[in-house]
C-alpha positions in Angstrom: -22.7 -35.1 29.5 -23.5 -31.6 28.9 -19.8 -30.5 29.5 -18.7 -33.0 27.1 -20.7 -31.6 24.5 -19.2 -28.2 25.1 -15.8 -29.4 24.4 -16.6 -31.5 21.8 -17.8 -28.0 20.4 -14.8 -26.3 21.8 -12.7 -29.0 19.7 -14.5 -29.2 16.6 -14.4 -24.6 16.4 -10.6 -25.0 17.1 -10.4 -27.8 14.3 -12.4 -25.7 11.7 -10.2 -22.3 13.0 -7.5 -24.7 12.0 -8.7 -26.0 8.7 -9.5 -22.1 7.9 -5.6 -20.9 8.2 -4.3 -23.9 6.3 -6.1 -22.9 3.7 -5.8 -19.7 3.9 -1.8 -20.5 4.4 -2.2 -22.5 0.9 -3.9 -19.6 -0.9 -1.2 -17.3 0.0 1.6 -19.9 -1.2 -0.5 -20.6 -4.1 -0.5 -16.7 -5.4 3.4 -16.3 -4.8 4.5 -19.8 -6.6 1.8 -18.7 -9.7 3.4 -14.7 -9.8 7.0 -16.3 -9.2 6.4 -19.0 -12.0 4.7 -16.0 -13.6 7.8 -13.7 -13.7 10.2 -16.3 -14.8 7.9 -17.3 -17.7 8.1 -14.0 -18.9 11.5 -13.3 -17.6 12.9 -16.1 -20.5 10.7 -15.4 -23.0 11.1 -11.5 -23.2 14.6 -12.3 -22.7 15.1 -13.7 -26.3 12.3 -11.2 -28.0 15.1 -8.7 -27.6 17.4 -10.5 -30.1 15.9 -9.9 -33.4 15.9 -12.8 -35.9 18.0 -11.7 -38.0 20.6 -11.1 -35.4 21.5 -14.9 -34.9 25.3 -14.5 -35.3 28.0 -16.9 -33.6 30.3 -15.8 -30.6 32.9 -13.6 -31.4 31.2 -12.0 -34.4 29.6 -8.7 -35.2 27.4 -7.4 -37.2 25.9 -4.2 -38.4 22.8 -3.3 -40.4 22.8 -0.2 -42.7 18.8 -0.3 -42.7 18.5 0.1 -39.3 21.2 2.0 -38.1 22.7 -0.7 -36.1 25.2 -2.7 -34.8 25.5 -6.0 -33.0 28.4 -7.9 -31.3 28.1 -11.4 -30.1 31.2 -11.5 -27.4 32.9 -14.6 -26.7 31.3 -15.1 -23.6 28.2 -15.6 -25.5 26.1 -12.0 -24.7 24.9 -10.3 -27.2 25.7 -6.1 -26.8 23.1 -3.4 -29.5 24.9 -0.1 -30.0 22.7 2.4 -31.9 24.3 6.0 -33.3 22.5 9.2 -32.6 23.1 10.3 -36.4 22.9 8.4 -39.9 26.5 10.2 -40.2 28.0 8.8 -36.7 26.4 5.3 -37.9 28.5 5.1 -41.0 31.6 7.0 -39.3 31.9 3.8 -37.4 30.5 1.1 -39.9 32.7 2.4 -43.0 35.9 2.0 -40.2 34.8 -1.0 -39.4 34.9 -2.3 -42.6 38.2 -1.1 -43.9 40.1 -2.3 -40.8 40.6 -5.8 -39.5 41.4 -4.6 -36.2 39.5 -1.8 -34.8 37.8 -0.4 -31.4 34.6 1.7 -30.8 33.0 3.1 -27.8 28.9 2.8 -27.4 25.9 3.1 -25.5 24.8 -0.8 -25.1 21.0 -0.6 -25.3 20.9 -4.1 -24.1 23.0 -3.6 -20.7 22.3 -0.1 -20.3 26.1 0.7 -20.2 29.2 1.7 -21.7 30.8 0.0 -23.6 34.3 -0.6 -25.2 34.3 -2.9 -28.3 37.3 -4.3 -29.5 37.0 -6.0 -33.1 39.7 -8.6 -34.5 39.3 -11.2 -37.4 39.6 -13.8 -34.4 38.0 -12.3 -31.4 35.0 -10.0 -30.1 35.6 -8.6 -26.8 33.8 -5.9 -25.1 34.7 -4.4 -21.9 31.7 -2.9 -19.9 31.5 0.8 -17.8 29.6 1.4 -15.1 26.2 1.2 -15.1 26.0 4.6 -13.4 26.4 7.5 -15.7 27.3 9.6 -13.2 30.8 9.9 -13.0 34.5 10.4 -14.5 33.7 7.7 -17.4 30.8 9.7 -18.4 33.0 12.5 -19.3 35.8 11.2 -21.5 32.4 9.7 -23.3 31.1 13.2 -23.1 34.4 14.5 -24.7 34.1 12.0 -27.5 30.4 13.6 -28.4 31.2 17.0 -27.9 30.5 17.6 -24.6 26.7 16.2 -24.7 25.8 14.8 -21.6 24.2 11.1 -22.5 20.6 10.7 -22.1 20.3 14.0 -20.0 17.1 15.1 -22.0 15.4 12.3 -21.0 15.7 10.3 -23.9 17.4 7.0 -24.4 21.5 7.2 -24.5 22.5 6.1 -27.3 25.6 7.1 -29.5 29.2 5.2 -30.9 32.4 6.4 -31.7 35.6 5.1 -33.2 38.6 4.9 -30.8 41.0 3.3 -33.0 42.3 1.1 -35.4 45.4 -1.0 -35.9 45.7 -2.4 -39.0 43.9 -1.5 -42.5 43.2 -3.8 -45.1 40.2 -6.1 -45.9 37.3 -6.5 -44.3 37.6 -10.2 -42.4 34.5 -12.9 -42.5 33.2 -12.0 -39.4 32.5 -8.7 -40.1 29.0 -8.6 -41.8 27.1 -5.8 -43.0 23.9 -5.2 -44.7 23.7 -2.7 -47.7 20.3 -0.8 -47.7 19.5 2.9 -48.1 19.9 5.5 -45.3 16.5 6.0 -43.9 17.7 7.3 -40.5 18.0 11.1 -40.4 
């Protein structure tokens, strides 16, 4: 009777050793599935805080804002791309261009990507070709040669800058081309 006791024991110490690493087993899943549900809240919701309000253009448009200092294109595959100039005077460089030529094409610094970017503007059609994400390398340079030789973002601040390549045709401004007229407040 004795030794059936004991194991009884034996059993019920191996049954609460079990009980203990299930729940510990839970715990542990528990943590992960709240910091992964965590990450993807935030992941969606910072996503869109990066889009300002006024910002809510449709594909293939573009827009920039004199007040800010500006520009946004909204490509046709439906991601948005923020250029920002280093200078008040490269900012309207680019927006008065933009606005006398239907067709035209600028180089930038997407903030939003973190790349380089090639933007190509027609009255139809947004499109933007993306550099490498590494700034380290023959691309860097021709954009280096556009600046004047200024290496982007080596001082520790955020790269940033734009450029007019080219344009093909001059005329009007087409409709989806929209621009804001405020006072220069950048210097």
């Amino acid at each position: 009777m004795g030794l059936n006791i004991l194991r009884d024991l034996v059993k019920w110490k191996m049954v609460c050793k079990f009980i203990k690493i299930m729940q510990n087993f839970i715990a542990i899943h528990k943590i992960i599935f709240y910091n992964v549900f965590a990450l993807w809240t935030a992941g969606c919701i910072l996503q869109k805080s990066f889009i300002p309000i006024d910002v809510n253009i449709p594909k293939n448009q573009m827009i920039y804002r004199d007040q800010k200092m500006d520009i946004w294109a909204h490509d046709g595959l439906g991601a948005y791309h923020h250029y920002t100039p280093e200078d008040s005077a490269q900012y309207f460089t680019v927006a008065n261009y933009l606005s006398s030529h239907l067709e035209s094409t600028f180089a930038g610094y997407c903030n939003k990507h973190r790349s380089i970017e090639i933007v190509n503007v027609t009255p139809k059609i947004v499109s933007v070709m993306t550099g490498p994400k590494n700034l380290n390398n023959n691309f860097e340079s021709t954009f280096n040669d556009i600046y004047g030789g200024r290496e982007v973002g080596s001082d520790g601040s955020t790269p940033s800058g734009i450029s007019v390549i080219r344009g093909n045709t001059q005329g009007e401004t087409h409709s989806t081309i929209q621009s804001e007229q405020k006072v220069d407040k950048k210097n």
